[in-house]
C-alpha positions in Angstrom: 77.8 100.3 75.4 80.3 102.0 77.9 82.1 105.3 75.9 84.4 107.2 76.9 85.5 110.7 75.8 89.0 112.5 76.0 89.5 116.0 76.5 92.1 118.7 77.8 94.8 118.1 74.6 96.5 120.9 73.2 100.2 122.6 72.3 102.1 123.1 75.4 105.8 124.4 75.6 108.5 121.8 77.4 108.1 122.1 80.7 104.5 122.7 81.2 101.3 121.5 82.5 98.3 120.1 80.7 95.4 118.0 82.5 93.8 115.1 80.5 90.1 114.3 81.2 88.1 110.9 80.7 84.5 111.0 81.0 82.1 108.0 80.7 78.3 108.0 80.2 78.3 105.3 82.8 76.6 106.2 86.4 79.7 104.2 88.1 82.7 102.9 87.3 83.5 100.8 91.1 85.9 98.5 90.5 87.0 98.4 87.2 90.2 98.9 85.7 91.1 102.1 83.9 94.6 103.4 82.0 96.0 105.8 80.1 97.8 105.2 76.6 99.8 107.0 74.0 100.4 106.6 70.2 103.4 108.6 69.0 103.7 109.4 65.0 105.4 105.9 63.4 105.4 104.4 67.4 103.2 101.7 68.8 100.3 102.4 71.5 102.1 101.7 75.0 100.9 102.4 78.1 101.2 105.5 80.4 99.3 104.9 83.7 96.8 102.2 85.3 94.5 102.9 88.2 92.5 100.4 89.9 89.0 101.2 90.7 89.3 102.0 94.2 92.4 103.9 93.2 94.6 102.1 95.4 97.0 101.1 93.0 98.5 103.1 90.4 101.2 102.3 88.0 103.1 104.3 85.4 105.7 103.7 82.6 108.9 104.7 83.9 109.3 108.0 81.5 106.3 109.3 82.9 106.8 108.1 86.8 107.4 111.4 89.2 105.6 113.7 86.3 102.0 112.3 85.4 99.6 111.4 88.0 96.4 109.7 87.1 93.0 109.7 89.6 89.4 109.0 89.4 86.3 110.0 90.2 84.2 107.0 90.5 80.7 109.0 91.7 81.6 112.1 88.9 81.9 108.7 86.0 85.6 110.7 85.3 89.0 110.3 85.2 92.1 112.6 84.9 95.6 112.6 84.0 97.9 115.2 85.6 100.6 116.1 83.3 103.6 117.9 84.7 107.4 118.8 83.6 106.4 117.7 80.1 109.0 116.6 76.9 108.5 116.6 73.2 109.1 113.2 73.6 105.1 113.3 75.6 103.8 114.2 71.5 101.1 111.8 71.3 97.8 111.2 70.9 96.6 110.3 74.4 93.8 107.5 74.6 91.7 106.6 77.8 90.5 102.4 78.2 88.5 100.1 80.4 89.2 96.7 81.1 86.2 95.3 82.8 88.0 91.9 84.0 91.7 92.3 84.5 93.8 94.1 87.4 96.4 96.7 86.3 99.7 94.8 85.1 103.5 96.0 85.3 104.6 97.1 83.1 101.5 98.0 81.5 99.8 96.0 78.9 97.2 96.6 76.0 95.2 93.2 76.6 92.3 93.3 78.3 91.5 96.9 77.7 88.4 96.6 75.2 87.0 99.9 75.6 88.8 102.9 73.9 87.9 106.2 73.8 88.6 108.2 70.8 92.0 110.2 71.5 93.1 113.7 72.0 96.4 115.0 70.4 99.3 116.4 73.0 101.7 118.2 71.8 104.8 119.7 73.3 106.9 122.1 71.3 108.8 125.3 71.7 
């Protein structure tokens, strides 16, 4: 029942900025867990960036820490991923997830997050 819809993708050059949005059609999202993801070309899905639901903790992959922040709206049903400093090696296609019963893990893991939304591609390139 609960979706969830990417947006903000595009082609960026190194070094720039993009701004990922998740929106849900649910009226809130109190706490529940919510991450980020990325699936390279020929990689495996692996996790970018966690937030609890009262956005008290966050957790990030280690390439990412110091560049990426994540946030959340809970009242706006939205959540972002601030994207800053960015490599080629950030190419992905960026997926946000829910996990209704688990607590963000580190490092970050795939179980528990049963709602997926349906990806936008990022890619950086000169």
């Amino acid at each position: 029942q609960l979706q969830l819809v990417e947006s903000g993708g595009g082609l960026v050059q190194p070094g720039g900025s993009l701004r990922l949005s998740c929106a849900t059609n649910a009226y809130s999202l109190i706490y529940s867990t919510m991450g980020w993801f990325r699936q390279a070309p020929g990689k495996e899905r692996e996790g970018v960036a966690c937030i609890s639901g009262d956005s008290r903790l966050k957790i990030y992959a280690s390439d990412v820490k110091g560049r990426f922040t994540v946030s959340r709206d809970n009242a706006k049903n939205t959540m972002w991923l601030q994207m800053n400093s960015l490599k080629p090696e950030d190419t992905a296609v960026y997926y946000c997830a829910h996990d209704h019963w688990n607590a963000c893990s580190d490092p970050i893991s795939k179980d528990g997050f049963r709602d997926w939304g349906q990806g936008t591609q990022v890619t950086v390139s000169s």
